[in-house]
C-alpha positions in Angstrom: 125.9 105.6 156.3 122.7 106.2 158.6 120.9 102.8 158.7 119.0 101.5 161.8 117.6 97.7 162.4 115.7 97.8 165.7 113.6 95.0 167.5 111.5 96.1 170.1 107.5 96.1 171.9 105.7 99.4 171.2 105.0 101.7 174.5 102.0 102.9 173.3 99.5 102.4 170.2 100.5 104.2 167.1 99.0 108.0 166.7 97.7 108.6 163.3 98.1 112.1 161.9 97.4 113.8 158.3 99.5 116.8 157.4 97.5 119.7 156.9 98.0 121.1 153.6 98.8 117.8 151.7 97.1 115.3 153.8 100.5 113.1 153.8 99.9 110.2 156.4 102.4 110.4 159.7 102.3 107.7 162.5 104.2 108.0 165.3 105.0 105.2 168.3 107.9 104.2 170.4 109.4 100.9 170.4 111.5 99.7 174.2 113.9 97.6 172.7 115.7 95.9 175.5 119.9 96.4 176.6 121.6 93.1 175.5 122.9 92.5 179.0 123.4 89.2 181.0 120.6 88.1 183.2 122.1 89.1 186.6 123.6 92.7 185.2 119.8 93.1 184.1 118.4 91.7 187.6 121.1 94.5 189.0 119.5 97.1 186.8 116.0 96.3 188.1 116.9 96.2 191.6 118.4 99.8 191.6 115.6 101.4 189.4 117.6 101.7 186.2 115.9 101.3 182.9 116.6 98.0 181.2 115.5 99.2 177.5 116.1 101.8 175.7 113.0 103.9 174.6 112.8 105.1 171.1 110.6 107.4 169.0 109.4 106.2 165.4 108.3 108.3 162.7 106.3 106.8 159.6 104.9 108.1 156.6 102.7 107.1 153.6 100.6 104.3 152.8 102.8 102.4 155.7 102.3 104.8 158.7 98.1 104.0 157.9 98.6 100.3 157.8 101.1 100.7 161.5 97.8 102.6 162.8 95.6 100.1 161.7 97.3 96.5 162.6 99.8 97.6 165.5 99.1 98.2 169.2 100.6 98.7 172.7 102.9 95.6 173.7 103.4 94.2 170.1 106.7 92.8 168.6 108.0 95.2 165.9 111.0 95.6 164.0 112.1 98.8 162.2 114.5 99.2 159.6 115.1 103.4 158.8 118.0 106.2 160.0 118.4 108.0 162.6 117.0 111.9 162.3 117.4 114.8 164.5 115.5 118.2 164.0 114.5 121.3 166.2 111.6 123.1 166.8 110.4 126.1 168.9 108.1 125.2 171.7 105.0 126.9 172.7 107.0 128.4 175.9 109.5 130.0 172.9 112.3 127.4 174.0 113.8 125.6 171.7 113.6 121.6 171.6 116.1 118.9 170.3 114.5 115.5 169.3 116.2 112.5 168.3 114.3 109.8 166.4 114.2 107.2 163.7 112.0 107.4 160.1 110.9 104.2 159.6 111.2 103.2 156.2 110.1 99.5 156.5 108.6 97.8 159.2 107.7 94.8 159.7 104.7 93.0 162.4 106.6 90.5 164.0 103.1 89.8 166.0 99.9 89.7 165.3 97.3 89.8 167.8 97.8 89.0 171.3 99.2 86.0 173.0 95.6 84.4 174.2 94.1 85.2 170.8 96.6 85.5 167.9 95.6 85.6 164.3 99.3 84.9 162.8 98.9 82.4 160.2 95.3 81.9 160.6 93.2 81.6 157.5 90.2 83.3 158.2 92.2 86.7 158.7 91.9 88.8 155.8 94.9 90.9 155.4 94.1 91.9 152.0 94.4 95.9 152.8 97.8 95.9 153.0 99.9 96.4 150.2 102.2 93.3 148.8 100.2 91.2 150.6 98.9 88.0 148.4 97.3 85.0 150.2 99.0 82.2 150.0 96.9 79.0 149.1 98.6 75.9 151.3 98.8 73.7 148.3 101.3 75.7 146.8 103.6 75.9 149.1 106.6 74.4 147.9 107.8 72.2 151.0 
């Protein structure tokens, strides 16, 4: 079984590419998802210069790695449900590269906006170009 179920802050905004020949959507980003370690063994880590997250590369194609382009960005709250892929390739210099990463096959914005101006739950956002999203009139709501 190769499933992963990471929760992490993207590194960077989301690059947006189109394959050439069948104009298939890719976005890539990295998420630093942080080492479940006890506050001083992370205070320890900080004070010799060790990393206290682990740094990985996501992969997304389709409809979904448009929509990651479009509403994600540097510093947001992510998670990530996909498997774990490894592929090679030759390099410009003719050396061969290894690279490890995830294909995201659902992900989910944990975030929206930023802290000082969030539009989570606000009814004036319009959300309506993402798929499987319906708005939600607060009448209906069943509690």
């Amino acid at each position: 079984m190769n499933n992963v179920v990471l929760i992490g802050r993207l590194t960077r905004d989301p690059e947006l590419r189109y394959i050439p020949n069948t104009g298939t959507p890719v976005s890539t980003f990295s998420l630093a998802v942080d080492k479940q370690v006890s506050k001083e063994k992370k205070q320890e880590m900080e004070a010799k210069g060790q990393p206290t997250a682990d740094f990985i590369n996501i992969v997304v194609w389709g409809r979904q790695a448009e929509n990651c382009a479009n509403y994600l960005a540097k510093g947001r709250l992510t998670a990530v449900q996909g498997r774990i892929q490894s592929r090679t390739y030759d390099a410009k210099d003719g050396t061969r590269r290894y690279v490890t990463e995830v294909v995201g096959e659902r992900v989910q914005f944990l975030e929206w906006g930023n802290e000082n101006n969030s539009n989570f739950g606000s009814s004036d956002s319009d959300f309506s170009g993402i798929d499987g999203f319906e708005p939600v009139d607060d009448d209906n709501i069943p509690f």
